[in-house]
C-alpha positions as MATLAB code, in Angstrom:
seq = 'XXXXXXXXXXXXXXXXXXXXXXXXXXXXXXXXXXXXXXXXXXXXXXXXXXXXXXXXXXXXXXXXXXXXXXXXXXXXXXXXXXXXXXXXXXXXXXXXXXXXXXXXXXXXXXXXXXXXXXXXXXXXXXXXXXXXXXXXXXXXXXXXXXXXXXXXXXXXXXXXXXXXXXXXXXXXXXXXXXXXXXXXXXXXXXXXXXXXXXXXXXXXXXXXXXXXXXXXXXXXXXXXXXXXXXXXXXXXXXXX';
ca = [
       0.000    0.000    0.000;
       2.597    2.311    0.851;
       4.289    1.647   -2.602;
       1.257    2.603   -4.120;
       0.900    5.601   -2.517;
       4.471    6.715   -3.059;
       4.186    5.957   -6.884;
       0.629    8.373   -6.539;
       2.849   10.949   -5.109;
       5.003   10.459   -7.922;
       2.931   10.816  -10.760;
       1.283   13.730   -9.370;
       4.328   15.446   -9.215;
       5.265   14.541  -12.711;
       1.807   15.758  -14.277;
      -0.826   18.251  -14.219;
      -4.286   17.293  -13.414;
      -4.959   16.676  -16.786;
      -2.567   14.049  -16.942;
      -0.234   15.728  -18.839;
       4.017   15.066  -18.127;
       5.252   17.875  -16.521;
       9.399   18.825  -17.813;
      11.157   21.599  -16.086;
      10.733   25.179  -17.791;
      14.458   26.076  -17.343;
      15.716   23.493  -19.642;
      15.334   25.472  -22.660;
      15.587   29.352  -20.679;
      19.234   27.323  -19.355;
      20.622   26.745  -23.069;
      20.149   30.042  -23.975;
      22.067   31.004  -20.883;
      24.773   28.695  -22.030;
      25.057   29.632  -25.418;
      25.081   33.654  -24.890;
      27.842   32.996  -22.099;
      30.237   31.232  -24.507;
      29.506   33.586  -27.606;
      30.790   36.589  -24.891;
      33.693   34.405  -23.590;
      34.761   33.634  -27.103;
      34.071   37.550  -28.038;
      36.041   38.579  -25.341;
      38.773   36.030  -26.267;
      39.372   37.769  -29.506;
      39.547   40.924  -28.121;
      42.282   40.234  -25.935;
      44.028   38.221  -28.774;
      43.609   41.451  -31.134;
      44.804   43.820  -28.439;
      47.778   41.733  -27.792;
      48.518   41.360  -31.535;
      48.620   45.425  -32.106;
      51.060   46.077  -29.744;
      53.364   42.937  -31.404;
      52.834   44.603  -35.118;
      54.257   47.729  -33.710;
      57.173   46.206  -32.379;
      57.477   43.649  -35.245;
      57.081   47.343  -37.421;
      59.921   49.031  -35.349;
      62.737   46.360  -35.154;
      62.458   45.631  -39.632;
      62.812   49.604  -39.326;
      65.937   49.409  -37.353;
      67.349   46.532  -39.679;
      66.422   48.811  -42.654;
      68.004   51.963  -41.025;
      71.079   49.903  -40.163;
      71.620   47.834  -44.050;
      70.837   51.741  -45.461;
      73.058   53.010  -43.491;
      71.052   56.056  -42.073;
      70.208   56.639  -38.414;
      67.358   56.705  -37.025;
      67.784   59.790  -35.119;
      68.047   61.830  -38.169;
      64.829   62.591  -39.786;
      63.538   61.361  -42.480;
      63.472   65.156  -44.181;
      67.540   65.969  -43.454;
      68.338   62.478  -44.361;
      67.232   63.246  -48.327;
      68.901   66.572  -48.141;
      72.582   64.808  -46.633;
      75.133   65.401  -48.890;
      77.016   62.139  -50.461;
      79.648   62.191  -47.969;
      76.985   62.876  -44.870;
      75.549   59.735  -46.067;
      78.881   58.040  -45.671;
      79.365   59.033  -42.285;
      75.955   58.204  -41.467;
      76.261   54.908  -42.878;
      79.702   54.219  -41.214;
      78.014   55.475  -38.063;
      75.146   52.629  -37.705;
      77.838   49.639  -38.925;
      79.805   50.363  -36.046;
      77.011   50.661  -34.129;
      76.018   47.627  -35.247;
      79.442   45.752  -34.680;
      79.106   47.455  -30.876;
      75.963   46.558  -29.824;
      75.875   43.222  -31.062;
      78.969   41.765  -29.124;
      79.005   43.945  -26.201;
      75.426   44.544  -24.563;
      76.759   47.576  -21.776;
      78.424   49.439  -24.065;
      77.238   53.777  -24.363;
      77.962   55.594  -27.252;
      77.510   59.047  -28.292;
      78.988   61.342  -31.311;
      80.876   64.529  -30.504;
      82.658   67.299  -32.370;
      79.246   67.964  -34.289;
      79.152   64.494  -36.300;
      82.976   63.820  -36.513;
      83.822   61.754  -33.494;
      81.784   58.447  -32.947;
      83.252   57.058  -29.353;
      82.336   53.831  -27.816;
      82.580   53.830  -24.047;
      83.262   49.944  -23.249;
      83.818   48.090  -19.850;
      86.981   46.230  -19.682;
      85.227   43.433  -17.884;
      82.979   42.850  -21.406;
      86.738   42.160  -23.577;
      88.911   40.228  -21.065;
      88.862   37.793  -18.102;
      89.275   39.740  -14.693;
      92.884   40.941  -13.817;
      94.465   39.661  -17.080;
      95.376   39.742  -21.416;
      93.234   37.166  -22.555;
      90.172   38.235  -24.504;
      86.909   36.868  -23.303;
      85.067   35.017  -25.572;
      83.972   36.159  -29.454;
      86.078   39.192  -28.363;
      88.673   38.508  -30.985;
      85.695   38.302  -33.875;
      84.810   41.803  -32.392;
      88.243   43.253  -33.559;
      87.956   41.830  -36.027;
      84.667   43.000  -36.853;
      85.781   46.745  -36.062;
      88.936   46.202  -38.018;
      87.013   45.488  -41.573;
      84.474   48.129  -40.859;
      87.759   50.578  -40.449;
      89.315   49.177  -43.186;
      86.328   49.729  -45.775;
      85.210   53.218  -44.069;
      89.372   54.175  -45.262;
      88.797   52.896  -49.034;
      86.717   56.369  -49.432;
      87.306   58.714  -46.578;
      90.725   58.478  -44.212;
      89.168   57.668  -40.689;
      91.307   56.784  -37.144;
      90.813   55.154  -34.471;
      92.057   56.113  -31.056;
      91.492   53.869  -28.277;
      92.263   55.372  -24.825;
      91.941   52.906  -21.382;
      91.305   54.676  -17.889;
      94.449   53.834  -15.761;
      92.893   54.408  -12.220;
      93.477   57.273   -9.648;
      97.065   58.423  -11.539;
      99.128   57.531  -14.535;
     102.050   54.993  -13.857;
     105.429   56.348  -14.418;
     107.744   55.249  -16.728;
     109.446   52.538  -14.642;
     105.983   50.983  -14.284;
     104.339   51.512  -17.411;
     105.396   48.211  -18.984;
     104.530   46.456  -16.074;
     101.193   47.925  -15.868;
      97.889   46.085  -16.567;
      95.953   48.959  -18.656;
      99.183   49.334  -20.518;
      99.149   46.259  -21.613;
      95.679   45.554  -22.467;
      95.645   48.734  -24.986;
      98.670   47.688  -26.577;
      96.911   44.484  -26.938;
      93.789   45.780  -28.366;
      96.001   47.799  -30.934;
      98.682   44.735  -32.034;
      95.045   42.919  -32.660;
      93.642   45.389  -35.188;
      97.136   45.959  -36.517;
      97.388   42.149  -37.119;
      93.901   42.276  -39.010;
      94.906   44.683  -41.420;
      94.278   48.272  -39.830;
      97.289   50.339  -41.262;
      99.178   51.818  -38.020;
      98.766   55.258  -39.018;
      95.115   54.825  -38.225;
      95.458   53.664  -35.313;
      96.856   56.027  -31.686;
      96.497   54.736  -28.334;
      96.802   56.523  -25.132;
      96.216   56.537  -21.340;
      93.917   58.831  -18.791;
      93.247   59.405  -15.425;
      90.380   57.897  -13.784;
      87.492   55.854  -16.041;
      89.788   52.303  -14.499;
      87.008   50.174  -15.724;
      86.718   52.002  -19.230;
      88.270   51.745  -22.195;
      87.495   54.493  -25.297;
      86.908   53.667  -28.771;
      86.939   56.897  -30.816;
      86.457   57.043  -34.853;
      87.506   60.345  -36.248;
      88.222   61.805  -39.720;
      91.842   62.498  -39.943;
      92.437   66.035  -40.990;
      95.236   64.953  -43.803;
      97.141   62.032  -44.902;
     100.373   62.681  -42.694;
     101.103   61.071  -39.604;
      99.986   62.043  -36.290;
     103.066   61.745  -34.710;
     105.800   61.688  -37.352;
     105.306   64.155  -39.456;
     108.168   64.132  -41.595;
     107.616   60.632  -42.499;
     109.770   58.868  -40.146;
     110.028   55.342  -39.088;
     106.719   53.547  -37.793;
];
């Protein structure tokens, strides 16, 4: 009897009192839920994706202009107006400006430059700690394909205008005198750095080295456009 009863209970709860089966009114009211919730998830999915993508097309837009800049030759501080009105020889300098830039920036990541004189000195500020092992001669690693990097680039920039290099190393608090100077570390490294180009095929003239006060971690890199086709230091053609 009980049975009974509970199946009653059942079916009444299951149909009207027409006899008609009863289904729950949120089953269709629930899809429609379901489906508007993933059509905004997937909406807002591509949003994101599209605002992310922007920002990468810019960047994708500014590093293929800094490879054009740097195969043309022109920098891209100069704008775009001056840079059709430089003269052939502006161009050169420009162009000689953003290979060595180039050669710089590729091999030694902490390395500050900045062009003086009005456009005729380009100087590379390097820390000795980037070329060689700490407290000695030998040239860290890909350091020697750096020179020799720097030494073609010089090379080709003096097939069409006579350029120099002068490399000048911060010895510390004071200059060592001349009993110590061959002894001393700094000496030695620039003399190093100068037999290495000279060895790749940089012509001496183009190449003076020198010694400061202060700057001990520091060593100078400075491109310049000799004045005439003498030497710096022996004028009258001596010995080199």
């Amino acid at each position: 009897m009980n049975a009974v009863t509970e199946q009653q209970e059942e079916y009444r709860e299951d149909h009207d009192f027409h006899g008609h089966t009863l289904y729950p009114q949120i089953q269709n009211g629930g899809t429609a839920v379901i489906f508007v919730s993933l059509y905004l998830l997937l909406l807002a999915f591509f949003i994101f994706l599209h605002s992310v993508s922007v920002p990468q097309e810019e960047r994708i837009r500014d590093v293929l202009g800094s490879v054009s800049i740097a195969f043309k030759g022109l920098s891209k501080d100069t704008p775009a107006e001056k840079q059709k009105t430089l003269s052939g020889e502006e161009q050169g300098t420009q162009e000689f400006h953003a290979k060595l830039r180039n050669v710089f920036e590729t091999a030694i990541p902490l390395v500050e430059s900045r062009i003086l004189n009005a456009g005729s000195r380009f100087q590379f500020s390097v820390p000795l700690e980037q070329l060689f092992s700490y407290g000695s001669l030998d040239l860290r690693d890909l350091k020697q394909e750096f020179l020799q990097d720097v030494a073609q680039t010089l090379i080709k920039r003096n097939n069409n205008v006579s350029t120099d290099l002068e490399i000048l190393i911060g010895a510390g608090i004071r200059l060592p005198d001349d009993e110590a100077i061959a002894a001393d570390l700094a000496s030695q490294r620039v003399n190093l750095l100068a037999e290495t180009l000279l060895l790749q095929g940089v012509p001496s003239r183009n190449i003076s080295i020198g010694m400061e006060e202060g700057d001990a971690g520091l060593v100078h890199f400075s491109f310049y456009l000799r004045p005439n086709l003498n030497y710096q230091f022996r004028p009258n053609g001596g010995s080199q």
